[in-house]
N, C-alpha and C positions, 0 to 999 in steps of 0.2 A: 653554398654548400648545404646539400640536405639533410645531414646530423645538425649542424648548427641550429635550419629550421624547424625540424621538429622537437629537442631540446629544448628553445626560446617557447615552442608552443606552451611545450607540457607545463614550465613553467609562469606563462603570464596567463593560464586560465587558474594561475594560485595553488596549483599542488605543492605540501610543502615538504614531501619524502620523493627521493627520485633513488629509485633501484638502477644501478648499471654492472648488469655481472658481463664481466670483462677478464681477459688475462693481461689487456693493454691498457693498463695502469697509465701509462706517460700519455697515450694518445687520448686516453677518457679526460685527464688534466687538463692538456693543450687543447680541448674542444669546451670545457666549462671554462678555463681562462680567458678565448677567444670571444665566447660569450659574456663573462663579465666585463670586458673592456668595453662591448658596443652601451652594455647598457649602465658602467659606469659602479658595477659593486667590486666588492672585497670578494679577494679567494682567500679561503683558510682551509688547510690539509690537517688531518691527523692519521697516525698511526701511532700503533704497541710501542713503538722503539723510538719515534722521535718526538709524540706529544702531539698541542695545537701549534700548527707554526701559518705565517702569514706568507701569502704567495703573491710577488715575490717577498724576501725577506725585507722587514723598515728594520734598520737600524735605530730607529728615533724608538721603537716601543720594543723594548722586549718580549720572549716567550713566554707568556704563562706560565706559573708555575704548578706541579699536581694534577697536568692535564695526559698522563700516559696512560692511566685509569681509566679503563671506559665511564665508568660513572664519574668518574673526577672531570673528564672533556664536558659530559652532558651538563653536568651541575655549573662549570664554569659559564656554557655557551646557554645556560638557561637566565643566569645571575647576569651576565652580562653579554647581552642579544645585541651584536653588533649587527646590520645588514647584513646579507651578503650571498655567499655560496659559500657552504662546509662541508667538503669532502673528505668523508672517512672512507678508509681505507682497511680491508677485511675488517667490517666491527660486528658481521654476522655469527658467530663463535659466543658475541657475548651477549647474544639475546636468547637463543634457547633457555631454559628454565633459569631468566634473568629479569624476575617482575618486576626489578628496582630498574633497570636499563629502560624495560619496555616503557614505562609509567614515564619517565624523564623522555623518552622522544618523543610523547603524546604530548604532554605538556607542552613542550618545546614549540610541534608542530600545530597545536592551536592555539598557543596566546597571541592574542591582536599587536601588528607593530605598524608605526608608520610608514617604514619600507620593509620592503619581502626580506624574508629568510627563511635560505632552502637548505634541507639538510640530505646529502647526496652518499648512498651506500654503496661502494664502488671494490668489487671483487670476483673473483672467478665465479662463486652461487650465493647466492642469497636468499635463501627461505624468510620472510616475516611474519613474524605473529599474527594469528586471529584480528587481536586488537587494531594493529596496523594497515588493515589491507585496504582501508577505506581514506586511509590519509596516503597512500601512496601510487605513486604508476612507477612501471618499468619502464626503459628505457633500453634500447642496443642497439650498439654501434651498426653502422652497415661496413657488408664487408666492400674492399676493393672493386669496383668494377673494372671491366678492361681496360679503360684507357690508365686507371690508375695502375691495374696491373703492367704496363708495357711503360710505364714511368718509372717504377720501380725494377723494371730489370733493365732498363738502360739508366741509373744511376748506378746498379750494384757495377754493370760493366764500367763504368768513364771511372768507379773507384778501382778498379780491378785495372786497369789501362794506367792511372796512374800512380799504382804501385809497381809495373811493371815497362815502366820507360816509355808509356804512350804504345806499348802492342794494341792491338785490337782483336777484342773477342770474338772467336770464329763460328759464325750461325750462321744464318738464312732465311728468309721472312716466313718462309714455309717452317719451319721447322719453330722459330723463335713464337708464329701464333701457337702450332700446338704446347709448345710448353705454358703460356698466358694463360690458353683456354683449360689447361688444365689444371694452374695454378688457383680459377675460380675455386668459390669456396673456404679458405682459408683466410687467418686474419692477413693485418697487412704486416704485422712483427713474423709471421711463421711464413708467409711466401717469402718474404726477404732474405729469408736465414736457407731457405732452401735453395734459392737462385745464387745466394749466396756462396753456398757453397758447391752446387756444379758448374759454377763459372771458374771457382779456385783450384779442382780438381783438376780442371786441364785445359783451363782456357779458353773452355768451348762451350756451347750450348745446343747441341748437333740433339739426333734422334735415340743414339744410345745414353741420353740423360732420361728419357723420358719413364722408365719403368722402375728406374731408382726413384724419381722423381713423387712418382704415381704411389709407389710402395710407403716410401715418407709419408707422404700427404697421408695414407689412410690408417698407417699409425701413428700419427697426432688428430686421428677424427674417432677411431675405434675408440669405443667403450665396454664394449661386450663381444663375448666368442661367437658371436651369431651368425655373422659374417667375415668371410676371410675373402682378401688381398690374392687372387692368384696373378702369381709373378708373371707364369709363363703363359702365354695364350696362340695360339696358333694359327699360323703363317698362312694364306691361301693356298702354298703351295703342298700344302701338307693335306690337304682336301680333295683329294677322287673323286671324279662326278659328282652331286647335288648344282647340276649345271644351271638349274630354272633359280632355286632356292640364292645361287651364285650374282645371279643377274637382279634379283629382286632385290638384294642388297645394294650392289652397285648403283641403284637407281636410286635409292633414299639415303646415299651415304652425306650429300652434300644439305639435304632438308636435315638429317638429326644435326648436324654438323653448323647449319645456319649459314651455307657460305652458298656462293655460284646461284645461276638462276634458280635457283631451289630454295633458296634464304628465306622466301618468303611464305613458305610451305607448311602444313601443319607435319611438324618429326612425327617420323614413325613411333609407334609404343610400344610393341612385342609383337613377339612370333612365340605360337604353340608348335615343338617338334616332336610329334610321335612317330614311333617307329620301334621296329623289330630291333631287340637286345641284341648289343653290338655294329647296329649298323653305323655310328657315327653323329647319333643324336647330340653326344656331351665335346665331343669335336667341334661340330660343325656350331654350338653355341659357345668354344672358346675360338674361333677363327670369328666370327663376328666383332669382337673385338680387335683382334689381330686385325684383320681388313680396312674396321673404321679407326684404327691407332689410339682406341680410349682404353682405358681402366677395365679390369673384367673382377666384380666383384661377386661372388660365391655365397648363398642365403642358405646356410642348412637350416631347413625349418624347424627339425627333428631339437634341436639347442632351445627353441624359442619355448616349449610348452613348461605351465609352470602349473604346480595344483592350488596355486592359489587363485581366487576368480581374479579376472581381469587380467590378471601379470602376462600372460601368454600374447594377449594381444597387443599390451604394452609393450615389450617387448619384440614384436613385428612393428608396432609404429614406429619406435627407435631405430630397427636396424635398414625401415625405408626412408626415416630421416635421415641416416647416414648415407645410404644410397646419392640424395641429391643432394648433399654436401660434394661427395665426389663428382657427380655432371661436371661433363657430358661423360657417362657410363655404360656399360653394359653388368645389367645384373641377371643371374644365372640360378636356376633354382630347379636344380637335378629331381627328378623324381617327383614331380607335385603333386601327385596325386596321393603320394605317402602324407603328405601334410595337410592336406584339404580334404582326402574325402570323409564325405557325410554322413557316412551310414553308421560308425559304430557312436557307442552308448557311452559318451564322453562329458555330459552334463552339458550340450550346447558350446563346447569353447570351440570343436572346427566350425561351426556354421559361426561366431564371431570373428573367428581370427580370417572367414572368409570374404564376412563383411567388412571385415576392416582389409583385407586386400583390394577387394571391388573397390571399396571408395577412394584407394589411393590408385588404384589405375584410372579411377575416371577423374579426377579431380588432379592428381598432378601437374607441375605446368613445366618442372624441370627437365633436360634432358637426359631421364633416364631409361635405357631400352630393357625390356624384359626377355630374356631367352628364358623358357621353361622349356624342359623335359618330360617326356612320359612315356611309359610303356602301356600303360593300362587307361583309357582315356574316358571308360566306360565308368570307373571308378571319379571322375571329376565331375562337378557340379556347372550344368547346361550356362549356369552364371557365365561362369568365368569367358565363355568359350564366345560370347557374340559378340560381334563385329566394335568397332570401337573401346575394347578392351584388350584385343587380342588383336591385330593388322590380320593377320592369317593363320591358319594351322598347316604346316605342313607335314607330308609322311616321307621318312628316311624309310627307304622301301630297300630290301636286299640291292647291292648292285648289280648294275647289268653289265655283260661281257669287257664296253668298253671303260666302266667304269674301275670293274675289278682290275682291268689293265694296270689303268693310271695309278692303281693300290698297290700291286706289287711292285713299280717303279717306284714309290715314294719309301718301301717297306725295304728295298732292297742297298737305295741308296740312303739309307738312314746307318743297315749296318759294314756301309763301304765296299757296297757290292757292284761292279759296272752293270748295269740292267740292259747295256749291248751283247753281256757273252750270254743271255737267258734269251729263250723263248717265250716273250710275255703272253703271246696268244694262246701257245697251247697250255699256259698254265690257268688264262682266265677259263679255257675250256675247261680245264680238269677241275676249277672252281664251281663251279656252277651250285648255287643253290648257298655260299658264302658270303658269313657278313664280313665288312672292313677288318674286325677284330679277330676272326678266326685267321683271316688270309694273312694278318700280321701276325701271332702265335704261331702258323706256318713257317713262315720266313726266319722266325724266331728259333722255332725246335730246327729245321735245319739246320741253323748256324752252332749251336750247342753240339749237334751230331756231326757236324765236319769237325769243329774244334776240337774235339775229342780225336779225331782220327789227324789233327796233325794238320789240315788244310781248308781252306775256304770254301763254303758252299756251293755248290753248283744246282744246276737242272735237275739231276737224280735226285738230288738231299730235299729240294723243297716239293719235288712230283711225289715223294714217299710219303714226304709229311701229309701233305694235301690228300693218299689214300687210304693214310691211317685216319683220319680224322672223320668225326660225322658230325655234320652241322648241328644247329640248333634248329635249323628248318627241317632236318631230318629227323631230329631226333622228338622233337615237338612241333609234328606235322600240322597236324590238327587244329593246334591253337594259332601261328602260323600263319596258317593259310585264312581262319575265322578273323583274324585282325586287318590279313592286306583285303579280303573281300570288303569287313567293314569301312576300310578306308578308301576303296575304289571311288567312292562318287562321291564321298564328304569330305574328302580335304583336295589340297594340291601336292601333286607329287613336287620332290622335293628335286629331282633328277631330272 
């Protein structure tokens, strides 16, 4: 086991303060216990509430008495330094402005003994003292890997089997890897509790666990509003044309993924999607999700800026540590250019908080995918945008005829419209020069103006909407048309 062996290390090069911030209390125990049996020491536990006690209990020596005290334990296990391993349990609380504490673990941790004695800090955080930091190393658990993950949800089911007369839990290999693969990351007390309970909920372990599942998981990972969990993320079928963009994914789904002859392949990193407002830029980076069936996490940058130096960028390291706590992911970050560009007078924090993106797109090893957004690409820095940082840029360029098709079929049968009593062609005609978003605001004002009249929309209701309206390509030609020229020969059309 390789917590055992790195624990045994840290301890036989003589460190005699071992940090383990942990929420799993019982599993930190049963791994310094495992290890004091190979090599033959005492475990002793304290805590606030129950003192020094010996692990397991001797009946032949009583507990201590005056040892609930943090100073009362120290003083004790200074006075009488039995070998061993002594794990305290939250005693962080009582070192902050605690010279009398700190001074007794010094002592403690450098008086000469015939056999070692280690003194182990064992809770959720643990800050130590200046004075401390050179008698001490950390220590943390690893989390579950897969095969431990798929051990763990086939115990939770044979417990779940028999409390229910030997039934067996309904899943599928397919189905049971994605929930494992997305159970990575977490400890092994909080996958448990989660498998745990979508097995009890219905017995099952199917595909519709999967975004309760996913939602859980990133509210026991969140720590700050920087990033949000979106629930919903969009179906391929909700996507009209971006046909090329369609197949480019299709191709790397199995490399981010690790699976099929592709396992062995370096995973895709991001895609840049510029394009004309409204054409389906924020879509087609929550169907990427939707497509490869991961998590689709939401980075407002706009949340991260702090006026204090540093914190800004602190805070993007956190919310890209969380990112790969959830891998395999998809993280999505609308608008980037609102957050990185370089040009205004901000004391240097975008060109930091840029470098510190650069270095996590090049340096990461997780599988986490980047979907960025942009309207304005002229505004981003040449950085971000080369190759190995970014897989591709592509352009959501207005749709074309057959595209707009497939957009009023998906816009029609959304508000229970048969898209056999409509003429989809001559509406993609009357569209012409339409993004996604306007042809669905169509579809929309028709149906409010049949509702009004008592009956269901028709051909008339959405051909009037379509003559009332004037695009954004119409109405800001100019700019428009300067954006799809710029994008003619620098990027790949997305369609």
């Amino acid at each position: 086991m390789q917590d055992l062996h790195d624990l045994a290390l840290i301890l036989d090069v003589g460190v005699p303060l071992v940090v383990i911030e942990t929420h799993e209390e019982r599993r930190a125990l049963e791994l310094v216990t495992r290890l004091a049996i190979t090599r033959d020491w005492a475990v002793f536990t304290w805590s606030a509430t129950a003192g020094l006690r010996r692990e397991p209990p001797d009946p032949d020596q009583p507990h201590p008495t005056g040892t609930r005290k943090p100073d009362g334990v120290l003083a004790h296990i200074q006075d009488n330094p039995l070998a061993g391993l002594y794990v305290l349990f939250d005693f962080h609380p009582y070192l902050a402005d605690a010279p009398l504490n700190v001074r007794l673990l010094r002592e403690i941790a450098q008086q000469a003994l015939p056999r070692p004695l280690h003194l182990m800090l064992v809770g959720p955080r643990c800050e130590l003292p200046e004075e401390l930091h050179h008698l001490s190393a950390r220590f943390t658990l690893r989390l579950p890997d897969v095969e431990a993950l798929e051990r763990l949800v086939r115990e939770e089911a044979q417990a779940w089997a028999a409390a229910n007369r030997g039934a067996r839990v309904r899943s599928d290999r397919r189905n049971l890897e994605r929930i494992i693969r997305n159970l990575r990351g977490l400890t092994e007390q909080d996958a448990r509790r989660l498998v745990r309970t979508a097995i009890w909920d219905d017995g099952a372990l199917t595909e519709d666990d999967l975004p309760k599942l996913n939602k859980a998981k990133f509210e026991l990972l969140n720590l700050s509003g920087a990033v949000h969990f979106e629930f919903e993320t969009a179906p391929l079928a909700d996507l009209g044309g971006l046909e090329r963009l369609k197949a480019w994914l299709a191709e790397r789904q199995d490399a981010f993924l690790g699976r099929g002859a592709s396992a062995g392949l370096p995973p895709p990193r991001g895609v840049l999607l510029l394009g004309v407002q409204g054409s389906g830029k924020s879509l087609a980076a929550r169907a990427i999700a939707g497509i490869w069936g991961v998590p689709l996490l939401r980075l407002d940058m706009g949340t991260l800026y702090n006026k204090y130096y540093g914190e800004s960028e602190r805070n993007l390291r956190a919310a890209l540590a969380l990112a790969e706590n959830m891998a395999p992911c998809v993280l999505w970050i609308d608008e980037i250019e609102k957050g990185l560009a370089t040009g205004g007078d901000d004391g240097g924090t975008s060109r930091r908080m840029l470098g510190t993106l650069l270095t996590w797109l090049a340096e990461r090893t997780a599988p986490v995918f980047l979907a960025a957004t942009a309207n304005d690409i002229q505004q981003l820095p040449p950085e971000l945008m080369r190759k190995g940082r970014m897989d591709e840029i592509f352009f959501v360029d207005l749709p074309e005829t057959s595209a707009r098709e497939a957009i009023f079929v998906i816009h029609l049968r959304k508000r229970q419209l048969d898209p056999g009593r409509f003429d989809r062609a001559a509406l993609a005609r009357l569209s012409e020069g339409f993004s996604g978003a306007e042809i669905e605001q169509a579809v929309v004002s028709a149906c409010y103006g049949a509702a009004a009249a008592g009956r269901p929309a028709g051909q008339a209701d959405v051909e009037r909407e379509l003559d009332r309206t004037r695009p954004l390509s119409v109405v800001m030609a100019e700019s428009v048309q300067a954006l799809r020229a710029w994008a003619r020969d620098r990027t790949v059309a997305a369609d």
